[in-house]
N, CA, C and O atoms as CSV, one atom per row, in Angstrom:
chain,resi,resn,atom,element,x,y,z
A,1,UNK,N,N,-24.741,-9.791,3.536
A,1,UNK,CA,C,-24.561,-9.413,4.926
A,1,UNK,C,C,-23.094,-9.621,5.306
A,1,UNK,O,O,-22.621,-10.673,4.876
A,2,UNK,N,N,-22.196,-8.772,6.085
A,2,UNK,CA,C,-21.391,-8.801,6.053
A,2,UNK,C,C,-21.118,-9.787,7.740
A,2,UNK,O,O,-21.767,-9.944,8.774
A,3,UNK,N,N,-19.804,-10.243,7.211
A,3,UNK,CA,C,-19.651,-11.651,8.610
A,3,UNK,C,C,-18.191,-10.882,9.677
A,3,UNK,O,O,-17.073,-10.927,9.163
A,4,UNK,N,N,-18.312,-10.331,10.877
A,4,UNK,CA,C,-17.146,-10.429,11.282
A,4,UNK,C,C,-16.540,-11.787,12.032
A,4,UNK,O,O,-17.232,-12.267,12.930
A,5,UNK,N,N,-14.952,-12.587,11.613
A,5,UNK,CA,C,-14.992,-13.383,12.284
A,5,UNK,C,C,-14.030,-13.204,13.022
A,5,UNK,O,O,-13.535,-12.079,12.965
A,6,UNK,N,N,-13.288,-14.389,14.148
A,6,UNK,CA,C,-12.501,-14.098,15.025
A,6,UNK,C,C,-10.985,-14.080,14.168
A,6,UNK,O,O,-11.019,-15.026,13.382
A,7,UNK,N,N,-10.152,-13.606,14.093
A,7,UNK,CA,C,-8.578,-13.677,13.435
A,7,UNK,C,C,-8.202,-14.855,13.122
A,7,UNK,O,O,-7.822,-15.105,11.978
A,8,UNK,N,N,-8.242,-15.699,14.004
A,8,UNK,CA,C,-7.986,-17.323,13.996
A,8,UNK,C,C,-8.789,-18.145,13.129
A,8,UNK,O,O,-8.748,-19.375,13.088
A,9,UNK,N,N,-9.790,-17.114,12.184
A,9,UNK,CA,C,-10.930,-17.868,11.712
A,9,UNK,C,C,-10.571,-17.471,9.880
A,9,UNK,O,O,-10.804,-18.222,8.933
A,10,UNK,N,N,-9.961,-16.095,9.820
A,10,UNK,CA,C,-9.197,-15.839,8.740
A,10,UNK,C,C,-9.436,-16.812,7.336
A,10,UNK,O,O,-10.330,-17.046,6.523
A,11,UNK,N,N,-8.088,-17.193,7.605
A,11,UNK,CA,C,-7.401,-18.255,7.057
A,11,UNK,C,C,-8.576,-19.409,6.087
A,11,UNK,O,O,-8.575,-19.471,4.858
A,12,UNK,N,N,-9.331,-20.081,6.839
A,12,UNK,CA,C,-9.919,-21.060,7.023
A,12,UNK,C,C,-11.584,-20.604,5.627
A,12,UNK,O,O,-12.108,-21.207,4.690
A,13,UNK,N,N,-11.834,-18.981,6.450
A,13,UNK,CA,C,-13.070,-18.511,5.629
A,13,UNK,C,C,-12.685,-18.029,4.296
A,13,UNK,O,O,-13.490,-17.996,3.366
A,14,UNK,N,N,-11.670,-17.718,4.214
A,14,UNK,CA,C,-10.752,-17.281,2.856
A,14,UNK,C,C,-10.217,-18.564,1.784
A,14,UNK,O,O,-10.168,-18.525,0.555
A,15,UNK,N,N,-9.909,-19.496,2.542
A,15,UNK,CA,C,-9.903,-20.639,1.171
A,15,UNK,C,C,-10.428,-21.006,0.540
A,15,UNK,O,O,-11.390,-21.672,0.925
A,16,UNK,N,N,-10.238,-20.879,-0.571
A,16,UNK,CA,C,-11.705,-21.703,-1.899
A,16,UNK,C,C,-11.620,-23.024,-1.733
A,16,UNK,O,O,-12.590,-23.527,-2.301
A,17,UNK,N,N,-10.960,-23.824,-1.249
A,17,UNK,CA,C,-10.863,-25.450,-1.151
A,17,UNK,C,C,-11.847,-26.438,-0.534
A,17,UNK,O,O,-12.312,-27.541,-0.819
A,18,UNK,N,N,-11.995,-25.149,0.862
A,18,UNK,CA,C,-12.752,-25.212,2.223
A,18,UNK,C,C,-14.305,-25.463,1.689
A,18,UNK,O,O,-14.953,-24.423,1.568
A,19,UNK,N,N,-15.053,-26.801,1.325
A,19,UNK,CA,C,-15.736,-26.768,1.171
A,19,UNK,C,C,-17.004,-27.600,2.758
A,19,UNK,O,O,-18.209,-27.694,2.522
A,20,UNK,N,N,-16.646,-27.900,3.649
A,20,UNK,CA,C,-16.945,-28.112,4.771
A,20,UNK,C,C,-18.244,-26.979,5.489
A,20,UNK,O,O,-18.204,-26.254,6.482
A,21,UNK,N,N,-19.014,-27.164,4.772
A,21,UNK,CA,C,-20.086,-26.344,5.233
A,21,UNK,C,C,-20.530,-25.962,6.159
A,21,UNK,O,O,-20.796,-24.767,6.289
A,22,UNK,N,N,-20.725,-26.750,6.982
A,22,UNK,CA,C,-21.427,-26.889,8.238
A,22,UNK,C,C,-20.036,-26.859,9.538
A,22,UNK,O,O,-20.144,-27.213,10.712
A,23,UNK,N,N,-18.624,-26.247,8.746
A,23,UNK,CA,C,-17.844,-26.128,9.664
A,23,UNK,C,C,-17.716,-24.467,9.625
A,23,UNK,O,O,-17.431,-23.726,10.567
A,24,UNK,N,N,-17.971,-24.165,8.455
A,24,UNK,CA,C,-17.864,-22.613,7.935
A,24,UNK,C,C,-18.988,-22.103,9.103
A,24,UNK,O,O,-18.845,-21.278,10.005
A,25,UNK,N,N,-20.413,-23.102,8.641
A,25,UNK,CA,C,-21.419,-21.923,9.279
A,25,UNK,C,C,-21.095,-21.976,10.994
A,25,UNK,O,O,-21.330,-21.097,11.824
A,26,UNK,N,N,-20.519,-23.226,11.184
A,26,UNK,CA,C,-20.487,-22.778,12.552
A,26,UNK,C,C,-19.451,-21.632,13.012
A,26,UNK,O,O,-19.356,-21.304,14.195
A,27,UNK,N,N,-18.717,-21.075,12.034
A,27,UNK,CA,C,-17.624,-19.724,12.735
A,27,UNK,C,C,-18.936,-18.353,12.334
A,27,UNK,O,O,-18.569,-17.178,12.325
A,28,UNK,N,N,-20.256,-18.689,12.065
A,28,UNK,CA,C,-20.706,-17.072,12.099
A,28,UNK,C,C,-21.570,-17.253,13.295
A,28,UNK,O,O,-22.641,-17.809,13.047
A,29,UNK,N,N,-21.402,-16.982,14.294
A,29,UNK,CA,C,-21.531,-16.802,15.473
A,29,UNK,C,C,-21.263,-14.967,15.851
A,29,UNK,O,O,-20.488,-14.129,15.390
A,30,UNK,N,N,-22.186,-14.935,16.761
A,30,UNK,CA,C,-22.570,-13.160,17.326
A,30,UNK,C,C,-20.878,-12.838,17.626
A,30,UNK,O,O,-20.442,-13.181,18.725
A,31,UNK,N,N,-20.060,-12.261,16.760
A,31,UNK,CA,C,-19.109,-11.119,17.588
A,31,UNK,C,C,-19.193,-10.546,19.080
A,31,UNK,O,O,-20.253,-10.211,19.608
A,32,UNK,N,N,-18.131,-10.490,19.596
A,32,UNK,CA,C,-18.707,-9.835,20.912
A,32,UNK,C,C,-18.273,-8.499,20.419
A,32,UNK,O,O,-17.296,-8.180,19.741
A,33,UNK,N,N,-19.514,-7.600,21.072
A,33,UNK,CA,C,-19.244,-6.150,21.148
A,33,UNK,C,C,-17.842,-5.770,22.108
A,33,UNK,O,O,-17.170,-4.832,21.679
A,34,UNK,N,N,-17.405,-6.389,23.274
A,34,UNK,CA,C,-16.156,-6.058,23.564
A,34,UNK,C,C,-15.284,-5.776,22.983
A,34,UNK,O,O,-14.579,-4.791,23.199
A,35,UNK,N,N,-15.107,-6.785,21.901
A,35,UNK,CA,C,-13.581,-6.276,21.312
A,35,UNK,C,C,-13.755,-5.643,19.960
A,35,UNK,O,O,-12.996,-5.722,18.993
A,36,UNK,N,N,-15.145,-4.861,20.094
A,36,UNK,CA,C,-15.627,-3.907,18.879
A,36,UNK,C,C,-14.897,-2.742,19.239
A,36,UNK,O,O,-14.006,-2.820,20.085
A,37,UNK,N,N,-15.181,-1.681,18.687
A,37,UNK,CA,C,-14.424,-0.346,18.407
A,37,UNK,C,C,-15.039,0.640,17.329
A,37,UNK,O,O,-14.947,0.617,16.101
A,38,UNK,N,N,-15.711,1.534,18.200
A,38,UNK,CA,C,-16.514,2.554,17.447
A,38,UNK,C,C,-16.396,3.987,17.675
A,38,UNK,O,O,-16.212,4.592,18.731
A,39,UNK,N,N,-16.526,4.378,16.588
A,39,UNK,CA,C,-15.793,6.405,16.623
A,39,UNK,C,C,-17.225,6.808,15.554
A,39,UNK,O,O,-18.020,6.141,14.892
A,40,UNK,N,N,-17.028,8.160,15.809
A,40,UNK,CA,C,-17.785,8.691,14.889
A,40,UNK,C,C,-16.813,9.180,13.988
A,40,UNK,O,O,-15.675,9.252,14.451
A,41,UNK,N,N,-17.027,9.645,12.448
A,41,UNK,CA,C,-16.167,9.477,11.128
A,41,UNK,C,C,-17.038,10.697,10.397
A,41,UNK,O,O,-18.151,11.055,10.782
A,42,UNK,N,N,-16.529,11.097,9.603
A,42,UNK,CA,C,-16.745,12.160,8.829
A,42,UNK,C,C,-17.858,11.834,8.031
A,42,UNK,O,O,-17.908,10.671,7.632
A,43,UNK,N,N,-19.041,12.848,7.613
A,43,UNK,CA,C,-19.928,12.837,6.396
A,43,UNK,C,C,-19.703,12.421,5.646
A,43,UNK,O,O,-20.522,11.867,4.913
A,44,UNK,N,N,-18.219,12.483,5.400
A,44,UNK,CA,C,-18.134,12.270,3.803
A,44,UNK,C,C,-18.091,10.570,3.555
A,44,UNK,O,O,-18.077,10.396,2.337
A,45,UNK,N,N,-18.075,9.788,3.987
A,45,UNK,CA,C,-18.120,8.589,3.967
A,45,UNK,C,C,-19.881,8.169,3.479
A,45,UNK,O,O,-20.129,7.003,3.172
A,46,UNK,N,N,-20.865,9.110,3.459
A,46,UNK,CA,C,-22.155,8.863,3.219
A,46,UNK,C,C,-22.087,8.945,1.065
A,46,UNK,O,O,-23.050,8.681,0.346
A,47,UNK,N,N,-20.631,9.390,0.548
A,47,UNK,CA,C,-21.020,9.245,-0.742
A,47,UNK,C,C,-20.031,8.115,-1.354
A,47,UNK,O,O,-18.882,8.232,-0.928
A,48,UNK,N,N,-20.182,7.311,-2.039
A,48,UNK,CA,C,-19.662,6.586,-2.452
A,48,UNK,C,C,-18.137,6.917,-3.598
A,48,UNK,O,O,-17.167,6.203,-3.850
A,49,UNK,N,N,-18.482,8.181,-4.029
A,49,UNK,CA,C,-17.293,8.717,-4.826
A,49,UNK,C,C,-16.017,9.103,-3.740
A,49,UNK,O,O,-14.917,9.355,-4.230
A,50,UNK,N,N,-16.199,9.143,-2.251
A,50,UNK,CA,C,-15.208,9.432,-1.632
A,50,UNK,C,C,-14.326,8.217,-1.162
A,50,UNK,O,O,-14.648,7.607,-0.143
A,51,UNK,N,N,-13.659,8.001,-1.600
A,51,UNK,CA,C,-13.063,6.127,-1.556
A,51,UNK,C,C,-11.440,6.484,-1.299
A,51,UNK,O,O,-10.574,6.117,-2.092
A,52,UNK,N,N,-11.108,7.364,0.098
A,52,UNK,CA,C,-10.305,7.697,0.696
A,52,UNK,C,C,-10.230,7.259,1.901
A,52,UNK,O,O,-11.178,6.792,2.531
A,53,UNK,N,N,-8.691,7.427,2.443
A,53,UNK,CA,C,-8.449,7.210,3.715
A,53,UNK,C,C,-9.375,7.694,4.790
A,53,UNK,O,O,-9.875,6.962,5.644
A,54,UNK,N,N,-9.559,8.954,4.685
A,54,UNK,CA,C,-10.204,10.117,5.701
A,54,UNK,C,C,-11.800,9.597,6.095
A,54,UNK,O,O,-12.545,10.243,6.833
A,55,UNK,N,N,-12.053,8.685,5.640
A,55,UNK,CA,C,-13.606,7.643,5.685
A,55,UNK,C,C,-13.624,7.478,6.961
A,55,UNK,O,O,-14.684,7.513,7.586
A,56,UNK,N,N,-11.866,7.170,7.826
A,56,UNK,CA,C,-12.123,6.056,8.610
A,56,UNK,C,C,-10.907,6.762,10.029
A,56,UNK,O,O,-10.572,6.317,11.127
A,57,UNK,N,N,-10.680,7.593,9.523
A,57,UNK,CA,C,-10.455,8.911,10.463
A,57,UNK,C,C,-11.249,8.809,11.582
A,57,UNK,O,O,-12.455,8.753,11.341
A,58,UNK,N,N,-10.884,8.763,12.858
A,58,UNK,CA,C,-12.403,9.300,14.037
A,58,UNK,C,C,-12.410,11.210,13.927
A,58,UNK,O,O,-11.459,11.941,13.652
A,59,UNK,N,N,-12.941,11.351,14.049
A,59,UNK,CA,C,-13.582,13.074,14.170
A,59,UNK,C,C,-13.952,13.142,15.843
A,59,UNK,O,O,-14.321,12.252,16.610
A,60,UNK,N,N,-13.677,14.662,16.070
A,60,UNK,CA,C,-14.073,14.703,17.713
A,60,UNK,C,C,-15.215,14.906,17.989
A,60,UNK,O,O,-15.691,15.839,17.342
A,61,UNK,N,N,-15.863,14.452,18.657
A,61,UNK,CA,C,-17.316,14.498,19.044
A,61,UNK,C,C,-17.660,15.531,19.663
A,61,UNK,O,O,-16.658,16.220,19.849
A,62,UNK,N,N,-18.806,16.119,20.189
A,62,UNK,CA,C,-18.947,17.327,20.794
A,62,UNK,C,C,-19.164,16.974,21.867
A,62,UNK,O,O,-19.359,17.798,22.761
């Protein structure tokens, strides 16, 4: 499952050293949808052989 965390949290979830468990689990906490950001993106992102920029392109909506 994939974790988004806050920027400031980076650092900390990325060290292999960091073995503090119960400090880790407390940074997976609900994201706020506010400072989410969503577009709609091209089909082609539904095949896995397309492993390009253009994935992540927004496309205009109708």
């Amino acid at each position: 499952m994939p974790v988004i965390l806050e920027e400031n949290a980076y650092d900390v979830w990325m060290d292999s050293k960091m073995n503090d468990i119960e400090y880790l689990k407390s940074l997976l906490i609900p994201f706020p949808a506010q400072k989410m950001k969503s577009y709609p993106v091209s089909t082609i992102v539904n095949s896995p052989k397309n492993d390009v920029a253009e994935c992540l392109f927004p496309i205009n909506s109708l």
